[in-house]
PyMOL Python script that loads the backbone (N, CA, C, O; Angstrom):
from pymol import cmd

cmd.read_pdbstr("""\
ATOM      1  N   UNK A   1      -2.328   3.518  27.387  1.00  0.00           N
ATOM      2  CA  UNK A   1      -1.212   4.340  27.796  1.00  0.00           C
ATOM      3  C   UNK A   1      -1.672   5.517  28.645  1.00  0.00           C
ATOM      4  O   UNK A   1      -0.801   6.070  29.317  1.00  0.00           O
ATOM      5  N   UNK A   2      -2.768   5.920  28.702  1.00  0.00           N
ATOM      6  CA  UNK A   2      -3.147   6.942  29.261  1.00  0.00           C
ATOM      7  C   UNK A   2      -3.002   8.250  29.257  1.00  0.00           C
ATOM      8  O   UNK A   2      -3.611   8.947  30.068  1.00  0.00           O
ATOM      9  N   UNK A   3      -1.935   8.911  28.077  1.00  0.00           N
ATOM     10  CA  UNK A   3      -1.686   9.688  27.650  1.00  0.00           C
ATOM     11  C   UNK A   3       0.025  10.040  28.105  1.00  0.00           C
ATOM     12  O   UNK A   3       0.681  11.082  28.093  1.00  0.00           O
ATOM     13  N   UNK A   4       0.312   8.750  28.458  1.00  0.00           N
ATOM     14  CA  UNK A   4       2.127   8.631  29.000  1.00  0.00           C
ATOM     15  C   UNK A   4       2.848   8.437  27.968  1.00  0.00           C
ATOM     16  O   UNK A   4       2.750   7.268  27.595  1.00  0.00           O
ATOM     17  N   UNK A   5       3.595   9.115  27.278  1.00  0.00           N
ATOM     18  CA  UNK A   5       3.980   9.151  26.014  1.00  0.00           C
ATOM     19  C   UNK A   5       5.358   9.073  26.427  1.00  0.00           C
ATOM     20  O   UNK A   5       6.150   9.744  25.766  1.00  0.00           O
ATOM     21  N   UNK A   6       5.877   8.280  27.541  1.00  0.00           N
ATOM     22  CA  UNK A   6       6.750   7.553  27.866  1.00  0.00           C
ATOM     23  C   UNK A   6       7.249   6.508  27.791  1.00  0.00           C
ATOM     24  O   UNK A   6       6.372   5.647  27.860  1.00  0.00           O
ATOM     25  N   UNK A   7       8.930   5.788  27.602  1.00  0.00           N
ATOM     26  CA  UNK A   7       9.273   4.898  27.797  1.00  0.00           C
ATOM     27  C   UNK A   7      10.374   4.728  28.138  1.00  0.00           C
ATOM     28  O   UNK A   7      11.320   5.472  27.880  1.00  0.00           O
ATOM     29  N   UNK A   8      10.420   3.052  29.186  1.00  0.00           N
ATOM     30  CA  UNK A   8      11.599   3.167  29.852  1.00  0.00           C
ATOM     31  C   UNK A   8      12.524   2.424  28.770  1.00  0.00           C
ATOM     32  O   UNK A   8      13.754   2.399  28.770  1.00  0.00           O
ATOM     33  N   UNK A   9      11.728   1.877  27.927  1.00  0.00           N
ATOM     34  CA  UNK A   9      13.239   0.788  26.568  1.00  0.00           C
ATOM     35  C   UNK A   9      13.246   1.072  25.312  1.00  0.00           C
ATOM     36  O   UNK A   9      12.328   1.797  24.926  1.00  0.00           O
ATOM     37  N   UNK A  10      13.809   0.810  24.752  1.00  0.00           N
ATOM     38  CA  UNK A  10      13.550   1.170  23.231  1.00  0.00           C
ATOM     39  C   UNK A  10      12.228  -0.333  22.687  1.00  0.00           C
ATOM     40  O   UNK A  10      12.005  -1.466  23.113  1.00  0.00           O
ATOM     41  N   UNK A  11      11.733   0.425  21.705  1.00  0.00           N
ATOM     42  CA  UNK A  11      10.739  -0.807  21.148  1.00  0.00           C
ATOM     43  C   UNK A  11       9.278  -1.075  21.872  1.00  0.00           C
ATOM     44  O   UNK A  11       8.357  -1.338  21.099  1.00  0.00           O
ATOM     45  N   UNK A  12       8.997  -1.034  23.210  1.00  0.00           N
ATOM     46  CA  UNK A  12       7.399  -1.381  23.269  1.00  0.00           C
ATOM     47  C   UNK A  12       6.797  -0.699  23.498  1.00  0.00           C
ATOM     48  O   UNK A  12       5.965  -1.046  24.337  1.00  0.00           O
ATOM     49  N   UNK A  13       6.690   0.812  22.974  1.00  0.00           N
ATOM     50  CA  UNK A  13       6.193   2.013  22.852  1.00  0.00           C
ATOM     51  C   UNK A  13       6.280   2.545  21.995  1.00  0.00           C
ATOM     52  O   UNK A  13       7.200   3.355  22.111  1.00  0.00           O
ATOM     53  N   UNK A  14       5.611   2.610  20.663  1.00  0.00           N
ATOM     54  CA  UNK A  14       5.351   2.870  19.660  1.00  0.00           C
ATOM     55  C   UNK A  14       4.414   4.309  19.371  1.00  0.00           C
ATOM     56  O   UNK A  14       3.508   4.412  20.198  1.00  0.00           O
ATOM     57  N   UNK A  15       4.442   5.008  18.741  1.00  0.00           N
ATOM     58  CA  UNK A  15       3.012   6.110  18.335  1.00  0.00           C
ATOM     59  C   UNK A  15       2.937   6.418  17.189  1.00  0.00           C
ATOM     60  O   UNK A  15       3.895   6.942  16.620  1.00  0.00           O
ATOM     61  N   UNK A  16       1.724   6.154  16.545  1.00  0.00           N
ATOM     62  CA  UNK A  16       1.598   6.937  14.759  1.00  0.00           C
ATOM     63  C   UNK A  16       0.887   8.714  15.466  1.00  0.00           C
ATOM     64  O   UNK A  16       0.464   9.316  16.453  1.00  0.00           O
ATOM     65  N   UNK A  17       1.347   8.813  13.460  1.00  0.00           N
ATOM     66  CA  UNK A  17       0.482   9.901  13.580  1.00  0.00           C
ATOM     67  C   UNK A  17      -0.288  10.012  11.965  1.00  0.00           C
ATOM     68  O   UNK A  17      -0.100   9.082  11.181  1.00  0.00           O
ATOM     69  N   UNK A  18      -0.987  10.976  11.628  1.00  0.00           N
ATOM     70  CA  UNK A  18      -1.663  10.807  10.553  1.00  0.00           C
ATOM     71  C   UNK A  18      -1.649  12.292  10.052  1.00  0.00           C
ATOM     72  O   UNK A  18      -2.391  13.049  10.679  1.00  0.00           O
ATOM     73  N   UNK A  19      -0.988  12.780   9.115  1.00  0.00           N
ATOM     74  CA  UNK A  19      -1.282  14.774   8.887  1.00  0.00           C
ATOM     75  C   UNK A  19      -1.793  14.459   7.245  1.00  0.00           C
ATOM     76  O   UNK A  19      -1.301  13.698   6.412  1.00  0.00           O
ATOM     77  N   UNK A  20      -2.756  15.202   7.175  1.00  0.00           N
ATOM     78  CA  UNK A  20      -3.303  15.568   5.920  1.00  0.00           C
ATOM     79  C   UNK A  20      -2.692  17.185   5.196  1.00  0.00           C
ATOM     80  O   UNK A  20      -3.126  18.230   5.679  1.00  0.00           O
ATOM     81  N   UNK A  21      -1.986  17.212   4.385  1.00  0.00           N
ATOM     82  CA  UNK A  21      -1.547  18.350   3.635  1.00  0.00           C
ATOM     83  C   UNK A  21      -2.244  18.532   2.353  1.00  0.00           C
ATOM     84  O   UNK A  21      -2.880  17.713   1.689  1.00  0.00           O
ATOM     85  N   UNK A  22      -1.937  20.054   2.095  1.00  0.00           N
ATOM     86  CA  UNK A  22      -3.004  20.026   0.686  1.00  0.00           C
ATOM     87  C   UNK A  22      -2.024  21.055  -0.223  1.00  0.00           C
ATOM     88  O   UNK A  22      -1.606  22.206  -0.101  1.00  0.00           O
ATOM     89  N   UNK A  23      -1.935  20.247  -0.950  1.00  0.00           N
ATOM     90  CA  UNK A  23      -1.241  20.627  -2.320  1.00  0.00           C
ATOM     91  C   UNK A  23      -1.738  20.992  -3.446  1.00  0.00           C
ATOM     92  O   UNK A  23      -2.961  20.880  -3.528  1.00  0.00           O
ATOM     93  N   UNK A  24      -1.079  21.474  -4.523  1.00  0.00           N
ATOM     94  CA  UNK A  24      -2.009  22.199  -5.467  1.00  0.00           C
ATOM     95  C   UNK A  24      -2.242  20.970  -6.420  1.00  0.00           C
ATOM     96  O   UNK A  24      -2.473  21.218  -7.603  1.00  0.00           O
ATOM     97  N   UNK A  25      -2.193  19.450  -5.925  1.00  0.00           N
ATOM     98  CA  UNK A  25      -2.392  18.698  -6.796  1.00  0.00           C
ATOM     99  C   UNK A  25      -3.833  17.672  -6.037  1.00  0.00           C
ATOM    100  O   UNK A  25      -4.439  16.703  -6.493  1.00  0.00           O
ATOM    101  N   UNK A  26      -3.959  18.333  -4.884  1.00  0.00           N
ATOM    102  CA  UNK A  26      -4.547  17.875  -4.282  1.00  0.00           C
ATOM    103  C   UNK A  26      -4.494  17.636  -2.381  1.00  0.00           C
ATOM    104  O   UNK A  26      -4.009  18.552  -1.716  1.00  0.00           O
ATOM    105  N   UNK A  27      -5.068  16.264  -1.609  1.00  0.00           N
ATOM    106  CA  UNK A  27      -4.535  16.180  -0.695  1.00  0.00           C
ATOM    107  C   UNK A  27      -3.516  15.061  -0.050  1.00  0.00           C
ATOM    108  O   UNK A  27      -3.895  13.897   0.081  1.00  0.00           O
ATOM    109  N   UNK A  28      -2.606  15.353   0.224  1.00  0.00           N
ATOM    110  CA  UNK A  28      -1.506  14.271   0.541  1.00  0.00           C
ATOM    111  C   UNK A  28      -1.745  13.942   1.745  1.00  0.00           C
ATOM    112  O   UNK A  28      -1.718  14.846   2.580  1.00  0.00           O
ATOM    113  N   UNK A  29      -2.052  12.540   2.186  1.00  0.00           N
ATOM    114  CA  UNK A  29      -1.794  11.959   3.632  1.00  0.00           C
ATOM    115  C   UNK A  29      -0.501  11.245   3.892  1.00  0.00           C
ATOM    116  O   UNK A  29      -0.192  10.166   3.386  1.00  0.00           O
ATOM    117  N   UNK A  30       0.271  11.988   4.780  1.00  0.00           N
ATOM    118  CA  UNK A  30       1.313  11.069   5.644  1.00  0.00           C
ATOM    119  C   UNK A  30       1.386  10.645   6.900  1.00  0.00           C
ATOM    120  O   UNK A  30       0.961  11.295   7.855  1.00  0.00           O
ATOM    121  N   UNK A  31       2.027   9.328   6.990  1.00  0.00           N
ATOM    122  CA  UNK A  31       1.801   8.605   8.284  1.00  0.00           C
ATOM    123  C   UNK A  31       2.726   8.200   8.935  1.00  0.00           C
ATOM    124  O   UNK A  31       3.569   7.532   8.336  1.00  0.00           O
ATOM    125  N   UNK A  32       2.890   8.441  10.301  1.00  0.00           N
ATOM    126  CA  UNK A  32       4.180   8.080  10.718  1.00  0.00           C
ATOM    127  C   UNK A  32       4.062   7.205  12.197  1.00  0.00           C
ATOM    128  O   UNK A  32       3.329   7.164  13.185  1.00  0.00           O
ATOM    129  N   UNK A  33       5.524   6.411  11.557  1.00  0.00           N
ATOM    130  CA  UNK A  33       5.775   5.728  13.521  1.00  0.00           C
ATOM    131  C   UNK A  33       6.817   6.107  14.254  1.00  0.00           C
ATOM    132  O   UNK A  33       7.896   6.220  13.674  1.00  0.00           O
ATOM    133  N   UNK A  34       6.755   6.313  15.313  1.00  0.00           N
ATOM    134  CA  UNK A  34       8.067   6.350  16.198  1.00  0.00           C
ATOM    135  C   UNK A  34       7.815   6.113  17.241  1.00  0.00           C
ATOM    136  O   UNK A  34       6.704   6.130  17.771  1.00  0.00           O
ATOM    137  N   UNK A  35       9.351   5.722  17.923  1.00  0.00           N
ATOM    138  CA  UNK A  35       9.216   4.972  19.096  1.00  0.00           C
ATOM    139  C   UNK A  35       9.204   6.091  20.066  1.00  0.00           C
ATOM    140  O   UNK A  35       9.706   7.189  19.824  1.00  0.00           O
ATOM    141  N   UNK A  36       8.572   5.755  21.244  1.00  0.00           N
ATOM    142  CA  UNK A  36       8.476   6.900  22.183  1.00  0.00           C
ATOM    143  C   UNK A  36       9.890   6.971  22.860  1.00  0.00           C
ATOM    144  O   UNK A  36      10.166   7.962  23.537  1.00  0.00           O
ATOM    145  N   UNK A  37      11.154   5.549  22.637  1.00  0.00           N
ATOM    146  CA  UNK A  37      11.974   5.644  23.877  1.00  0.00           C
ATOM    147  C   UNK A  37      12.856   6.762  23.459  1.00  0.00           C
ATOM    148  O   UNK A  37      13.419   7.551  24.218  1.00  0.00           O
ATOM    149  N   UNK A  38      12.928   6.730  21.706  1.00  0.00           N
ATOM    150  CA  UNK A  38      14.395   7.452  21.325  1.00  0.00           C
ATOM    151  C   UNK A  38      13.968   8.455  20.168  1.00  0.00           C
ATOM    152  O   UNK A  38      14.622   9.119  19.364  1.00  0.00           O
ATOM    153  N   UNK A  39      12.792   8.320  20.375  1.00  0.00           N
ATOM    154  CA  UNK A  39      11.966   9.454  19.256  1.00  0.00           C
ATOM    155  C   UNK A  39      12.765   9.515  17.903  1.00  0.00           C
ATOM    156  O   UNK A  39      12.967  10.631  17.425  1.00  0.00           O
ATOM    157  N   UNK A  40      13.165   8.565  17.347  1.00  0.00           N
ATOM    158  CA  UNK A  40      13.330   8.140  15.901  1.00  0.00           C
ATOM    159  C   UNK A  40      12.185   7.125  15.198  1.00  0.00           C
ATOM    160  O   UNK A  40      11.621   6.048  15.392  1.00  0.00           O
ATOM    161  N   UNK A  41      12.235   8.026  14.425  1.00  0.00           N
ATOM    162  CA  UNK A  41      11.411   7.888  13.087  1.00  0.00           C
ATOM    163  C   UNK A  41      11.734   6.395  12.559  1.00  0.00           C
ATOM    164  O   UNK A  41      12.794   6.089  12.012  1.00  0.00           O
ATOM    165  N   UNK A  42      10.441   5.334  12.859  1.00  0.00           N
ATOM    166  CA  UNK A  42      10.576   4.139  12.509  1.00  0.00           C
ATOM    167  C   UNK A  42       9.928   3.616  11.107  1.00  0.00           C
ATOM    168  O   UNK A  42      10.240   2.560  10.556  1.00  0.00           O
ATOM    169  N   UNK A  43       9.271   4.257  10.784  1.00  0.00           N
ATOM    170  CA  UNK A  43       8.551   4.395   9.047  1.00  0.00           C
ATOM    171  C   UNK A  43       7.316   5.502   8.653  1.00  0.00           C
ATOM    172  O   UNK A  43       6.549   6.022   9.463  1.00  0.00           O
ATOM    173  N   UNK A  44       7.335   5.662   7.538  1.00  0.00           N
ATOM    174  CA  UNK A  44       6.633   6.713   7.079  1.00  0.00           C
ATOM    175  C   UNK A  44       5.523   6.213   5.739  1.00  0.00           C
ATOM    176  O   UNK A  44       5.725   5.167   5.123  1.00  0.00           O
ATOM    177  N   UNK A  45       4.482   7.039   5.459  1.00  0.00           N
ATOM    178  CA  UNK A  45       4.422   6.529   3.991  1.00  0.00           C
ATOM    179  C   UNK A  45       3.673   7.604   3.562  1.00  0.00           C
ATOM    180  O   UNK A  45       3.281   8.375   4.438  1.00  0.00           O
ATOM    181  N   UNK A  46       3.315   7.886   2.142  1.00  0.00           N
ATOM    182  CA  UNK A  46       2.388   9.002   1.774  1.00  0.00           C
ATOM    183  C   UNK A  46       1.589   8.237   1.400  1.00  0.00           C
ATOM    184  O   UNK A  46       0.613   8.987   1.397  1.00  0.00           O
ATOM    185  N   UNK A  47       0.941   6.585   0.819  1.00  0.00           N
ATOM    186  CA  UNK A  47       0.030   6.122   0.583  1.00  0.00           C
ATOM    187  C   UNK A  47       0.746   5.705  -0.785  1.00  0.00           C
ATOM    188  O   UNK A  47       0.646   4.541  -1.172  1.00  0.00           O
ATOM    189  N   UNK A  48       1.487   6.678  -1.538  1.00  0.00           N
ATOM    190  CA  UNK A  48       1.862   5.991  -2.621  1.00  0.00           C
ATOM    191  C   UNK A  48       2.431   4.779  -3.014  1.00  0.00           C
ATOM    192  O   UNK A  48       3.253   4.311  -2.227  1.00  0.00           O
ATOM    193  N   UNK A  49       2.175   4.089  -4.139  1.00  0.00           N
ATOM    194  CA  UNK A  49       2.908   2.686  -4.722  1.00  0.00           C
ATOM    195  C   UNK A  49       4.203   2.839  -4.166  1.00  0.00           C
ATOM    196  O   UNK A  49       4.394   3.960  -3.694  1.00  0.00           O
ATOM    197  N   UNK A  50       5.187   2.010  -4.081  1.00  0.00           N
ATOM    198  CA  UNK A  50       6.704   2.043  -4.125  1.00  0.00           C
ATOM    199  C   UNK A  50       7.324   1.707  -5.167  1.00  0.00           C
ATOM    200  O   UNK A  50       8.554   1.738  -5.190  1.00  0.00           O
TER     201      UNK A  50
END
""", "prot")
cmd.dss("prot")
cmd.show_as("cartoon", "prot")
cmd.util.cbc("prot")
cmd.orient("prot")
């Protein structure tokens, strides 16, 4: 991508991300996707079971 965090459709432009937070229980990792066309939030997870 080259750092084009563009798109012309919905769907073949995707981006995660990865943030580490730290809680008093420890450290929580969350992870996320979204599409670059409509910048909604396509899934998430903290690592935990479901």
């Amino acid at each position: 991508m080259r750092r084009d965090f563009t798109a012309e459709q919905p769907d073949p432009v995707r981006a995660g991300d990865l943030t580490e937070i730290e809680t008093g229980e420890g450290r929580l990792y969350l992870a996320t996707v979204i599409d670059l066309f409509s910048h909604r939030l396509l899934g998430l997870s903290d690592g935990r079971p479901s």
